[in-house]
N, C-alpha and C positions, 0 to 999 in steps of 0.2 A: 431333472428339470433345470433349463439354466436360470444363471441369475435374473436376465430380463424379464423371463416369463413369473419367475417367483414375485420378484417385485409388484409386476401386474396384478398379477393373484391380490397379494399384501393389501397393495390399493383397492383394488376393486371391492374386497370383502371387506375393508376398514369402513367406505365409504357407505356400507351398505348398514354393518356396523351404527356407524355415527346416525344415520337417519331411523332406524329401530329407536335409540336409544333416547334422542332428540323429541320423537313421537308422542314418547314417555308408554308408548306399549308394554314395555317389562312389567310395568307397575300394575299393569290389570293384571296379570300374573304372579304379582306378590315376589317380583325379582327387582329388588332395590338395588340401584349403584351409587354410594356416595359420590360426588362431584369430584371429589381430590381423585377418586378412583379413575373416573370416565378419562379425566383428565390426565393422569399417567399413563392409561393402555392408549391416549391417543399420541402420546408422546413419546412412547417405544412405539408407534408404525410410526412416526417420523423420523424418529432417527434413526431406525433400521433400514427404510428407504433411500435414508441422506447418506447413510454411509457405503452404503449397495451402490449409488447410483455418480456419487462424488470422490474421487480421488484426491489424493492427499493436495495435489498441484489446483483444484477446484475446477477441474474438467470433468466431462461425463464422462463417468465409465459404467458402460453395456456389461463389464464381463462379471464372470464371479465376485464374490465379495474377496477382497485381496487381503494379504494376513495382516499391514498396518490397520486398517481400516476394523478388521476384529479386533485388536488389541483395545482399540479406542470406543467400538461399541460396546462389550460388553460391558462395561464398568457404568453405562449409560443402561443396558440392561438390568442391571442390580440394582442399580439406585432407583429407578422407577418402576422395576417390578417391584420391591420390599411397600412400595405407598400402594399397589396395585391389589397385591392379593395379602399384603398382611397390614391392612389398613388398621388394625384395633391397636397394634403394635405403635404407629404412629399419631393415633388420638394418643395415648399414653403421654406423648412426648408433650402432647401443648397442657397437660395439666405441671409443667417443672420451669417450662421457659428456656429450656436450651437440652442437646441433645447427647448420647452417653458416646462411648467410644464408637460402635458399631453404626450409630447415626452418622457419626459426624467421619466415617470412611467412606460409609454409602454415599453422602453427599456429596462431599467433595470429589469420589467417582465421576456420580452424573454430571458435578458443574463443569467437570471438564470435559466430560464427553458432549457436552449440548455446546459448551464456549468452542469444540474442533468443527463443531458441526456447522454453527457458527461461521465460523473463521470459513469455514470451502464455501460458502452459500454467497458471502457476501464481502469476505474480502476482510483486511487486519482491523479498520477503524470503530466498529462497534465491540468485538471483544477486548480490543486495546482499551475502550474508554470502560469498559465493565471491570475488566479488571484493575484499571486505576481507582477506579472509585472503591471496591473493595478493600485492595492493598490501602489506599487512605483512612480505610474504617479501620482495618485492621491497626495500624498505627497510629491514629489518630493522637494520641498523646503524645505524638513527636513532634507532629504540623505545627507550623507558625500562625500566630494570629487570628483571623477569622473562622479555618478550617482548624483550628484545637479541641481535641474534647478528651474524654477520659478514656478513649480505646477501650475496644471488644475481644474477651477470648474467644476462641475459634467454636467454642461449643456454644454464645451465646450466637455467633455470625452464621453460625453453618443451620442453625435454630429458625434464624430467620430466613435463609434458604428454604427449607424444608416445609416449615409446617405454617400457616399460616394463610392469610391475601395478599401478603404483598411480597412473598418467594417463586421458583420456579412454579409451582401449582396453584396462583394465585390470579387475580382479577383477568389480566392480559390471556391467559392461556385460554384460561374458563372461557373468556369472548370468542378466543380463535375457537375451543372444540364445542361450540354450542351455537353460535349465531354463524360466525364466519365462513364455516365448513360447508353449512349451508347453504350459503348466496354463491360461493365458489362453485360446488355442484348443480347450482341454479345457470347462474353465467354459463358454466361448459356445456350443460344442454342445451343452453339455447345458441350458442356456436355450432353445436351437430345438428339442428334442426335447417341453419340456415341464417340465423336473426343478422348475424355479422355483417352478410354479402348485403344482406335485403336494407340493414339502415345507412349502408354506404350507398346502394343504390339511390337510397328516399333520398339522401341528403345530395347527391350529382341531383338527381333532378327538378328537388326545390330551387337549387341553387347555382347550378351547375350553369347557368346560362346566364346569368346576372353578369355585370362586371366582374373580375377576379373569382369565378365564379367557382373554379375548385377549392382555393382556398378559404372560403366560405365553408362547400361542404368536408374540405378538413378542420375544422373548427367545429360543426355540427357533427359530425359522426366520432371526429378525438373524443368529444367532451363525454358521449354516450360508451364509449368504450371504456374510457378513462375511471369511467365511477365504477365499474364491476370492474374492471381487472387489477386494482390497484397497485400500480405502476405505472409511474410515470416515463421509465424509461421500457419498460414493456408492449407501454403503448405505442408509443414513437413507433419503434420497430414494426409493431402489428401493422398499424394502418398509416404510418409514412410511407412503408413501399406501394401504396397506390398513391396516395396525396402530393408527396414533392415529386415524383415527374408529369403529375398534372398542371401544379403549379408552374415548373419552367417549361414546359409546354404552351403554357397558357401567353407566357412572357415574364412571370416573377422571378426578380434573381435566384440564385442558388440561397445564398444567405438568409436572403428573406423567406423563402418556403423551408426552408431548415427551422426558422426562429417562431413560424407559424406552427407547425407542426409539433415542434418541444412545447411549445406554450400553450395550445388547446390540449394537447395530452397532460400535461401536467395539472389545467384548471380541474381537470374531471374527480381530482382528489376531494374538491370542496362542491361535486355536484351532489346535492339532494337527488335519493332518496339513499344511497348505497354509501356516495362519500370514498371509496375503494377502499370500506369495512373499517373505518374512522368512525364513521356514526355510531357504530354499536358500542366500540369501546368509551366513546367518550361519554353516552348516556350512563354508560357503568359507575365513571370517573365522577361524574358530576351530580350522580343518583336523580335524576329527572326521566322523562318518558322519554323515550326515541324520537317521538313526535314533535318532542320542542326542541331535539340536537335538529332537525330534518327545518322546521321553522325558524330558526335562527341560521342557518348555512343559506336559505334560498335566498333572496335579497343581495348577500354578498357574491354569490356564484353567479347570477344572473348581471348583476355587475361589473363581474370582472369579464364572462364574454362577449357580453355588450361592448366595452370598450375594444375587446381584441376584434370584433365583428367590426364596428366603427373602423377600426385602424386600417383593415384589409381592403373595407369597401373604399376608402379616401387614398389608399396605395394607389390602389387600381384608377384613382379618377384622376389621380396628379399624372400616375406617368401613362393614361391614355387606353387600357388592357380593355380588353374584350373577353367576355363569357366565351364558351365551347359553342360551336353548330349546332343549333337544332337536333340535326339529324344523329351528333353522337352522344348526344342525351338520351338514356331510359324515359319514357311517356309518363308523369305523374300516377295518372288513373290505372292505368298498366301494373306500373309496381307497386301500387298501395296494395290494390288486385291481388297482387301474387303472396304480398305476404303480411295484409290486415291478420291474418291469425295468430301472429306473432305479440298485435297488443294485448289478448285473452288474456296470458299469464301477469302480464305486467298488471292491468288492470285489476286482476284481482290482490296482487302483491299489495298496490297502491290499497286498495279497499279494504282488506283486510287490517294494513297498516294503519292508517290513518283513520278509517271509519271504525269497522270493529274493536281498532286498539288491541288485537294482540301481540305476544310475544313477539320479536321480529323472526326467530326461528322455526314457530309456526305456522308463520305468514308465508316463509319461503318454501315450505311444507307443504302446506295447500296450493304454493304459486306451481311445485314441481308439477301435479298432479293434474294440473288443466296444460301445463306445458306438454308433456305427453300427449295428453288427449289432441290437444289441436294439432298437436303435428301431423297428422292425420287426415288434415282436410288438405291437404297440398295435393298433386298428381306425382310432385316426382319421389320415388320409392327410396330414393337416394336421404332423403331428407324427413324420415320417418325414424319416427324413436320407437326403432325397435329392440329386444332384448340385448341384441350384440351393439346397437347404437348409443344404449344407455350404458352399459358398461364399457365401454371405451371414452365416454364422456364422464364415469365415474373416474377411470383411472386416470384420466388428465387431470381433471380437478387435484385430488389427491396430491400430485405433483408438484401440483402449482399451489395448494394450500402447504405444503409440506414447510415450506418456508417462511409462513407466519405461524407455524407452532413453533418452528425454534427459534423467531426473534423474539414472541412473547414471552416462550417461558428463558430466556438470555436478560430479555429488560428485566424480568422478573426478580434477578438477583440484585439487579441495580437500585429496585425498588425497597426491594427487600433492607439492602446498606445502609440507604439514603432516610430511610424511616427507622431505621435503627439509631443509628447515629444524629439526625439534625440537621444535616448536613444541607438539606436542600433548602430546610427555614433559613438557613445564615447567608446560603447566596442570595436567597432572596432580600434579605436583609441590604446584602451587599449592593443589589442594584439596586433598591432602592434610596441609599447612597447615593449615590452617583448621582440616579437624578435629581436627588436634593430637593425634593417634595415639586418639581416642577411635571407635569403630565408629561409635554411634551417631550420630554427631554429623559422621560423614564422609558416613554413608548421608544423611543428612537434606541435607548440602549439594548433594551430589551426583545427588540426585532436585532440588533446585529448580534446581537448574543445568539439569537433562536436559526439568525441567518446561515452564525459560523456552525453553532453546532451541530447541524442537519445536515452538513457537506458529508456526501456518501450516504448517509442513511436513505433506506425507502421508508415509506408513508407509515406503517405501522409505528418501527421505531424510534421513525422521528419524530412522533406524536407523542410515544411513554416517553422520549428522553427528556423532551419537551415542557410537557405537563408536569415535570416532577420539579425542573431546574428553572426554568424560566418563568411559567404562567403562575407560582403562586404570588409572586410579587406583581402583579396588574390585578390578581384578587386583591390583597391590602392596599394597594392604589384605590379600589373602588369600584374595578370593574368587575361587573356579573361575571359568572363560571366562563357563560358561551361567550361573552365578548373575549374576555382571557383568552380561552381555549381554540377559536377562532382565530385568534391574533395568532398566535404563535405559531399554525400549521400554516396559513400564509406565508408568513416573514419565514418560516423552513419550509417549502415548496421553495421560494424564490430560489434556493441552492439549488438547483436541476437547471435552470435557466441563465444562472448567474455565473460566470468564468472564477476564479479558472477551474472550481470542482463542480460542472454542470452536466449529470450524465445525461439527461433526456438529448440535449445540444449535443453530445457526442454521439448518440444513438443516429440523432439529424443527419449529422456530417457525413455517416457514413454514407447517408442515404444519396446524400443532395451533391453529395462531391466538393462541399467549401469548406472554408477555414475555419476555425473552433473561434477566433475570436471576432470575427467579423459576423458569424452566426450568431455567436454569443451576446453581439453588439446588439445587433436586433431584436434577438429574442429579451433582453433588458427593457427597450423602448415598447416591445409590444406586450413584455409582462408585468412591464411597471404597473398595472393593476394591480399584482399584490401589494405593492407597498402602499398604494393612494387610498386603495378601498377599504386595508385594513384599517388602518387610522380614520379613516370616516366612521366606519362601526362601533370602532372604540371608543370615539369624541363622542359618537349620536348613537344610542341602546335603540331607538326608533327601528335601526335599519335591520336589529336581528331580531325585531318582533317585539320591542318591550316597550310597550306605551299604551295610551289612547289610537283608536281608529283614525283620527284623524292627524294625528301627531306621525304615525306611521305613514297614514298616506301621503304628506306632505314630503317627511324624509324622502320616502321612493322616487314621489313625482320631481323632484329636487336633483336625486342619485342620478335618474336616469338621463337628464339634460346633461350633466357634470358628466357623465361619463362619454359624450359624444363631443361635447368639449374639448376633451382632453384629448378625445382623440385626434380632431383635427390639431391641437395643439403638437402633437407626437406626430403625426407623418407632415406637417406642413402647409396642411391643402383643408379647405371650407368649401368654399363655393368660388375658391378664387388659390392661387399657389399664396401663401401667405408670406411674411417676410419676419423675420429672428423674433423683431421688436410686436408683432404681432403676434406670432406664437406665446411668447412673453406673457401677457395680456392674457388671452386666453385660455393658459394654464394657471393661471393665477385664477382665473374666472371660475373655474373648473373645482379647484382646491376650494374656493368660496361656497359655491353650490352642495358642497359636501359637507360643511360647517354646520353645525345646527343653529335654528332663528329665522327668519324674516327677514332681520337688517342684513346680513351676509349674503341670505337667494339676491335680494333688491341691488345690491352692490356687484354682488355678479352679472346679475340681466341688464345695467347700466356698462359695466364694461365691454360684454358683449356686443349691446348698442353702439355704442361710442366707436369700437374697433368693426362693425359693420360696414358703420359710416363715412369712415377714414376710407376702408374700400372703396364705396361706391365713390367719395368725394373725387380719390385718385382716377377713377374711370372718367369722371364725366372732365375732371380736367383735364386729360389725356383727347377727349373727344372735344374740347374747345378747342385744344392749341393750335395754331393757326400754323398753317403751309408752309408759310414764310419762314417758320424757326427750323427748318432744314436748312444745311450749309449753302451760302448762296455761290453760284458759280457765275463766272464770265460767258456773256455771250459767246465768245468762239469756240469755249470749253462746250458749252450745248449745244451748238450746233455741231461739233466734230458728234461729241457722242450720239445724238438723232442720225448723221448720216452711219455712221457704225453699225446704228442699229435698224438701221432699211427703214426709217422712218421720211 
């Protein structure tokens, strides 16, 4: 058998694997798996995969597994086989607090074998910062000043590795091999069915014909992709190579369909109901129901593409564009037609989530099972989930899940340090500092802390690195879990968009043919949502659900004005090309609208008025000025010019 086919197999039969186990089937059979268990046999078919399929250089390789690449797994083998099948061996350990010689080999085996794995998947900067923080713990009684403390032996560090919640087999993984695996084998089915082409279609033909009207529906179909495939530079890629040559087709520069394109894929990390598998973890983090992480993101994500929606459609009206022909538009009625069987599963995802209230891995459990079935009412056979269709949509998932088992259980030792040691109360400590008890000025530190440190991460890990180092200081500020936790996955997305480590904008460039910072330019101006909307959520709890009915409704109705605001503020153009001193004004209006109170909406809706007014005043006085204040010429000068001109 060669390696490729083995791998498949591996996948296929993991995936099949994880959904028995997930079911909780075994247990009507009286076949119990501890969680720490599930969770290491899913973490040997990850790294078995990662090291079969990733070369030392972090290129694919098809071929056999190569002898570096053994040398590095098995030690990844031993370490998470020993919690696999001699798990009583490792309850042992958590009755001592730290672990004997044979523990503390095995461990630090696997943490190198998961930190190589690591390293091919994603590049130097997340196992460089893991291992900084360890080697800190490890010496900690060396550090100067704020980072000192009394340093750890290797068998209390390698302790908190191993056995625990907050080690390699702790909160993060458990999310990846129980909720995560599922929505990932959820998403890939519904890509073999078809869902992908068909919401691209919906969204050409809602929008498709409006001004700017592809970049519209790259903005509607990013955002929908964005939240199941978690990645933001994944996304780019996916469905930018339709979107940016619609866009300059349509007329939009290169630049700006590059900066459209990174900035709808990137928002879908904060779309309700998936979040690109965010939600799940952070309901873990914050111990509340999924349903109030999913309640507190909508408001702010509806926010932030409104404004990028606003931005697009005032693009198109400043510099003149025009929607696509009729004729090379999909027919709405048509494609709903063709692929309404697609909502079935969603539908019931939604209901089961939100109404029933179960598990969310249950929910995506039942979601598969109507997702099969409908596939079925299509004609074309191409697009039917059949046995060889589901297993090949198993074995992609897999793949594509492979690499949030080994960020989670990577952050995992991070977590593991940082809660050993203290390390992450004292930074917190430290920013808090800094802003010197003032909000604003704590929120501002605290976003470019969350800003720098996300540079290179994707979504998972920049959310645990996140959560541990930056968001507990905006909880002792004051702020709830979700405003916190919110905040800081904003202010880290904006890296993907933000120069010069912006990979979505790179992913763009390739596409759109322009320059990374002139892309990048744009994509700032049209993302700056993260930065405005976070701070709105965090000054005002209203907008991620925490109030009175009407104290909510007020926020929203408030958000939603402010956010079309700003936009004409950002491209220039209202219902008129605006002028610096104008924009001015109406970003100021903007940032107002978003303020919590009365006195601040009222103060807004007056500058609005005012900078209206100044318009029209300019119009009508332009339409008094009288003929005369043209240069006046000499008769002989107008007469030459009338005979010149056969008058």
């Amino acid at each position: 058998m060669s390696g490729k086919r083995f791998v498949s197999l591996l996948a296929g039969l993991f995936a099949l694997y994880s959904l028995v186990v997930i079911s909780g089937l075994p247990n009507l059979f009286g076949a119990f798996l501890a969680d720490a268990q599930h969770r290491a046999i899913s973490l040997l078919c990850a790294l078995s995969i990662t090291y079969f399929t990733v070369s030392v250089r972090g290129k694919q390789n098809e071929r056999v597994l190569t002898w570096d690449s053994l040398v590095l797994l098995l030690p990844g083998l031993a370490g998470a086989g020993y919690v696999a099948f001699f798990y009583d061996s490792v309850v042992e350990y958590s009755l001592y607090g730290y672990l004997d010689t044979l523990g503390i080999i095995l461990t630090v085996a696997l943490a190198i074998s998961v930190l190589e794995a690591l390293r091919r998947l994603t590049g130097w900067i997340l196992p460089g910062l893991i291992l900084l923080v360890v080697v800190g713990v490890y010496w900690q009684n060396y550090l100067p000043g704020l980072l000192r403390g009394p340093g750890f032996t290797l068998d209390r560090l390698t302790y908190a590795f191993y056995v625990g919640t907050g080690g390699i087999f702790g909160i993060p993984l458990g999310v990846a091999t129980s909720i995560i695996i599922v929505f990932v084998i959820f998403g890939s089915l519904m890509q073999k069915a078809g869902a992908g082409q068909w919401l691209m279609d919906m969204a050409m033909a809602l929008t498709g014909g409006s001004r700017g009207g592809p970049a519209k529906a790259a903005v509607v179909s990013s955002a929908f992709f964005g939240t199941i495939s978690g990645s933001p530079s994944g996304n780019t890629a996916t469905s930018g190579v339709f979107t940016i040559p619609l866009m300059k087709r349509t007329g939009y520069s290169s630049p700006f369909a590059g900066g459209v394109e990174s900035v709808a894929s990137t928002g879908g990390m904060i779309l309700p109901p998936i979040m690109g598998s965010v939600a799940f973890i952070m309901a873990e983090f914050l111990a509340v129901p999924y349903v109030r992480v999913i309640q507190a993101a909508l408001i702010p994500a509806i926010l932030y593409y409104l404004v990028l929606f606003a931005s697009v459609h005032l693009r198109a009206l400043r510099e003149g564009l025009r929607g696509m022909p009729k004729a090379d538009l999909p027919a709405i009625g048509a494609t709903f037609l063709a692929g309404w069987r697609y909502l079935i599963p969603i539908v019931v995802l939604i209901y089961v989530l939100i109404v029933m209230r179960l598990d969310p891995e249950i929910a995506a459990s039942y979601s598969l099972l109507f997702l099969v079935a409908s596939s079925f009412l299509t004609r074309d056979r191409r697009l039917w989930l059949t046995p060889r269709n589901i297993w090949s949509g198993l074995v992609d998932a897999v793949h594509s899940w492979r690499i949030i088992a080994i960020v989670t259980a990577s952050v995992g030792m991070l977590l593991g340090a940082l809660n050993l040691s203290g390390v992450g109360v004292k930074i917190s400590s430290f920013i808090l500092s800094l802003g010197a008890g003032n909000v604003i000025l704590t929120l501002l530190v605290v976003g470019l802390a969350s800003l720098v440190l996300g540079m290179g991460l994707d979504i998972i890990a920049l959310y645990l690195t996140l959560v541990v180092l930056t968001a507990p200081a905006l909880v002792e500020l004051g702020l709830t879990g979700p405003q916190a936790h919110l905040y800081v996955i904003f202010w880290g997305l904006a890296s993907f968009v933000t120069p010069p480590v912006c990979n979505a904008v790179y992913v763009a460039c390739s596409i759109s043919g322009s320059g990374i910072w002139e892309t990048g330019w744009e994509a700032v101006r049209l993302g700056s949502a993260l930065f405005v909307v976070s701070f709105a959520f965090a000054l005002n709890p209203a907008l991620v659900m925490d109030g009175g009915i009407s104290e909510i409704a007020f926020a929203v109705v408030t958000a939603l004005i402010a956010a079309v605001v700003l936009a004409a503020a950002l491209q220039g153009y209202a219902l008129w090309r605006m002028s610096l001193p104008q924009r001015a004004v109406f970003a100021v209006a903007g940032l107002l609208l978003l303020v919590p109170g009365a006195v601040a909406a009222l103060t807004a809706t007056v500058l609005v008025g005012v900078t209206v007014a100044w318009w029209r005043l300019g119009i009508k006085g332009s339409e008094a000025r009288p003929a005369a204040a043209a240069p006046v010429e000499s008769s002989s000068q107008g007469l030459t010019e009338k005979i010149d001109s056969g008058s």
